[in-house]
C-alpha positions as CSV (number, residue, x, y, z in Angstrom):
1,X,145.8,140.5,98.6
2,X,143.2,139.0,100.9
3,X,145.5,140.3,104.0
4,X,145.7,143.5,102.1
5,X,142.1,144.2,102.2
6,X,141.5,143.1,105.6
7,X,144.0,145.5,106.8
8,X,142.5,148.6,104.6
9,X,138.3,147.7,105.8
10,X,140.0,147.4,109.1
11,X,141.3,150.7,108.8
12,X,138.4,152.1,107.1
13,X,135.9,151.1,109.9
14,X,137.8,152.6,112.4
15,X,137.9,155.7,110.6
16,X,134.3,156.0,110.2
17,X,133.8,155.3,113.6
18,X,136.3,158.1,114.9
19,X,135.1,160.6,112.4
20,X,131.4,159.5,113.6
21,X,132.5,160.0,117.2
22,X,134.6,164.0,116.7
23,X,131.0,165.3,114.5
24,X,127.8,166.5,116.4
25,X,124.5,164.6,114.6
26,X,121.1,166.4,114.0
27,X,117.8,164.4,112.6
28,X,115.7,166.3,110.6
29,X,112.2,164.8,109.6
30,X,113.2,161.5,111.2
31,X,110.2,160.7,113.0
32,X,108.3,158.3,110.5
33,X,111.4,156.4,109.7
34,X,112.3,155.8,113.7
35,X,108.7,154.3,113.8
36,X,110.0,151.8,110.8
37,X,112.6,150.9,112.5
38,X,110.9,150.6,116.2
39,X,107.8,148.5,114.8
40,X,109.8,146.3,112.4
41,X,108.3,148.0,109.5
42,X,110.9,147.4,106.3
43,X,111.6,150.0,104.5
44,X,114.6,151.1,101.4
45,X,117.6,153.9,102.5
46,X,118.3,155.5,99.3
47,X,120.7,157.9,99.4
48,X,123.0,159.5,96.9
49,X,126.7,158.1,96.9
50,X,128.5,161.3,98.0
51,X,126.4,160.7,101.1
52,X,127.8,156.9,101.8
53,X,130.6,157.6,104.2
54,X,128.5,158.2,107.7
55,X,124.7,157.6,106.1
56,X,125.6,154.5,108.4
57,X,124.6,156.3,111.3
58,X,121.1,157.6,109.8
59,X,120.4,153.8,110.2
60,X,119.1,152.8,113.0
61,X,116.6,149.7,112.2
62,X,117.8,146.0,113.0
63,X,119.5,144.6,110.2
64,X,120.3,146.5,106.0
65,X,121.6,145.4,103.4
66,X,123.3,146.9,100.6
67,X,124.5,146.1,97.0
68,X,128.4,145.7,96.5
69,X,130.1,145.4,93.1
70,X,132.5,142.2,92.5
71,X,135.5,144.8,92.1
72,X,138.2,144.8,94.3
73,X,137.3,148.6,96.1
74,X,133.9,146.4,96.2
75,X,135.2,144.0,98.5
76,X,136.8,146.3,100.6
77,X,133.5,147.7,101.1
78,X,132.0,144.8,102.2
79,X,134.1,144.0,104.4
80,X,134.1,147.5,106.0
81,X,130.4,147.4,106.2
82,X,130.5,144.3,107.8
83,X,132.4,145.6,110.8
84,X,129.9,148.0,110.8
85,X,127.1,146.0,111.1
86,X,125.8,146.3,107.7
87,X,124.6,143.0,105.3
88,X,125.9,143.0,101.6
89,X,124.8,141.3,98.4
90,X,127.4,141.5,95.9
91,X,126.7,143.2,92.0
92,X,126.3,146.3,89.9
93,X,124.5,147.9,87.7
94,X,126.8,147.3,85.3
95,X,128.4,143.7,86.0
96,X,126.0,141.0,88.2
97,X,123.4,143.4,88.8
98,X,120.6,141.3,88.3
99,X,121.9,138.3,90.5
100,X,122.7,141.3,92.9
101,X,118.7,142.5,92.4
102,X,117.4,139.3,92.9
103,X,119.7,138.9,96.3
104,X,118.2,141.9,97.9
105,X,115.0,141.1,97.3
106,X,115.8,137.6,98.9
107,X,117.4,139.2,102.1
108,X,114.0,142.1,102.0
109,X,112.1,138.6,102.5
110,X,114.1,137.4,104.6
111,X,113.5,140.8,107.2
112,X,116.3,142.7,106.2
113,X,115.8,146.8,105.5
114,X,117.5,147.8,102.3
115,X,120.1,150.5,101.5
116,X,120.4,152.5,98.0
117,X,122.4,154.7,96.1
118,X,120.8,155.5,93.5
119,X,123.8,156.8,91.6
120,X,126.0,154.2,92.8
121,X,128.9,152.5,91.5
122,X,129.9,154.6,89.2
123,X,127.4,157.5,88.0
124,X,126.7,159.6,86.7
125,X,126.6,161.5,89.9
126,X,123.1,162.1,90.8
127,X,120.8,159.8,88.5
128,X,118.8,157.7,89.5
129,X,119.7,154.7,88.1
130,X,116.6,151.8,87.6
131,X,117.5,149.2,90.6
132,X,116.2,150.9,93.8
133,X,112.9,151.8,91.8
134,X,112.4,147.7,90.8
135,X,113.1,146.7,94.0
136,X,110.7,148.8,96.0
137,X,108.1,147.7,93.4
138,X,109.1,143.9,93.3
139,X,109.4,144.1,97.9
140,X,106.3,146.8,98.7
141,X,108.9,149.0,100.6
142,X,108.7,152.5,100.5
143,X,111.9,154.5,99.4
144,X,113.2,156.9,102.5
145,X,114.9,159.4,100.5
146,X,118.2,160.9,103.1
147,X,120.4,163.2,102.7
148,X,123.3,164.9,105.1
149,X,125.3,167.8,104.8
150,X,128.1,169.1,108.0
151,X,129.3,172.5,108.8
152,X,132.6,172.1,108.0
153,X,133.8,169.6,105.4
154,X,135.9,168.9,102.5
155,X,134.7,167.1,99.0
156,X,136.9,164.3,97.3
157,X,138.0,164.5,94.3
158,X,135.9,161.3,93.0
159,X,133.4,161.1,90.8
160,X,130.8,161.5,93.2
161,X,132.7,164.3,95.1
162,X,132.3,162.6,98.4
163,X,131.2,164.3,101.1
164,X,133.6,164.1,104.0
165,X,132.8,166.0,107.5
166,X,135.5,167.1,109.4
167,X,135.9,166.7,112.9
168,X,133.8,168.6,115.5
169,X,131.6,169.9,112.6
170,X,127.7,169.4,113.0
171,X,126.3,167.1,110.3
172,X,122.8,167.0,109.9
173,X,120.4,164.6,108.6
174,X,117.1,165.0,106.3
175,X,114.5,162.4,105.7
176,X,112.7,163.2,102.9
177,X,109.1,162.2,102.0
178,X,109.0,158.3,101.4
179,X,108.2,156.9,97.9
180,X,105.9,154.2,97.3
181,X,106.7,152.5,94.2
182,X,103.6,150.6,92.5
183,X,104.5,147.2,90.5
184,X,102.8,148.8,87.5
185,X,104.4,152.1,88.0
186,X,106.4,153.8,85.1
187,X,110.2,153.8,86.4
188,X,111.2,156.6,84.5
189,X,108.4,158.4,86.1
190,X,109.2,157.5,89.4
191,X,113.1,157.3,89.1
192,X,112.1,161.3,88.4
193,X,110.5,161.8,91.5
194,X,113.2,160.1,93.5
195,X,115.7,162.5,91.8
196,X,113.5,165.4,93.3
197,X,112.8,164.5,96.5
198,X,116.7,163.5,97.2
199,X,117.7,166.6,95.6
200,X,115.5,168.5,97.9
201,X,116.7,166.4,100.6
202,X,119.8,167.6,100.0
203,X,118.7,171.1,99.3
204,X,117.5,170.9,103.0
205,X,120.5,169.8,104.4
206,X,123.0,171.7,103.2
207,X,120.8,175.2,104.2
208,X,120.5,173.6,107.7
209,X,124.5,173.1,107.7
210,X,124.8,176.6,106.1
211,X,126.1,175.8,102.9
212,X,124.7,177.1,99.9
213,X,126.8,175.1,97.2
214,X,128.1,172.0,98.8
215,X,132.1,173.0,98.2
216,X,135.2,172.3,100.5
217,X,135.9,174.7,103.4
């Protein structure tokens, strides 16, 4: 099995890569989160799961990482985002999320950015679940809500609906406004305003890519 999903990140990377290579990329509201990442400045990605699949290249800081669930799709993952250059700390919200927490926040020490989906593993599409908000208020970092949307592209039939550009499509990017996440803060409060300000995000995108709804073209 091991060979199995060396072969399939294998694949996978490359077809990020390709797909990242045939689609034109526009940054939208970028400019504070370029100085993050030129100064050294740490800082959370959060951006919904449907987004995952080239939200790589909205990264352009030293060093993220991400939390992976123990499941077997999960280890393909990491080992797809390792070829990309992307850190992972396995758990879930569901199974080993708090060892998972408490490795982020160890890597956020160590100088690592950190990337979110909110929604992520399984859903509900969307919500935001409690994880990104406890680390930003257990590291200081301030939440970078993102968001893309492309000209052309289909949606997967997963739970999430993946977003997947096609090739020679423009996908653009939005950076949202950052959350700052008190350690006294209510989480449900501010798991609210992280909802709206990636939904907007989103919203943002999708009219820049000319897409009212989101669907497959």
């Amino acid at each position: 099995m091991s060979r199995d999903i060396a072969i399939l990140s294998l694949l996978g990377a490359g077809f990020i890569r390709g797909l990242a290579a045939s689609v034109r990329r526009r940054y939208h509201g970028d400019e504070l989160v370029r100085q993050w990442e030129q100064r050294g400045e740490h800082f959370i990605l959060a951006f919904w799961h449907r987004h995952m699949l080239l939200m790589p290249y909205g990264y352009r800081g030293r060093r993220m990482t991400v939390l992976s669930s123990h499941s077997r799709d999960g280890e393909i993952m990491v080992r797809t985002l390792a070829r990309l250059g992307i850190d992972t700390c396995r758990g879930s919200t569901t199974r080993g999320g708090a060892a998972g927490l408490r490795g982020l926040l160890r890597m956020a020490a160590e100088g690592s950015d950190l990337g979110f989906t909110p929604d992520g593993p399984r859903g509900p599409a969307g919500e935001v679940q409690q994880g990104v908000i406890i680390a930003a208020a257990m590291s200081g970092f301030p939440i970078q809500p993102a968001a893309l949307a492309a000209t052309r592209a289909r949606r997967l039939g997963s739970w999430d609906r993946m977003v997947v550009p096609l090739p020679f499509s423009t996908v653009h990017y939005v950076y949202g406004e950052p959350l700052y996440v008190e350690r006294r803060a209510d989480p449900a409060a501010a798991a609210a305003e992280l909802k709206r300000r990636l939904d907007a995000a989103e919203a943002e995108a999708e009219r820049l890519a000319g897409r009212s709804g989101g669907g497959s073209e």
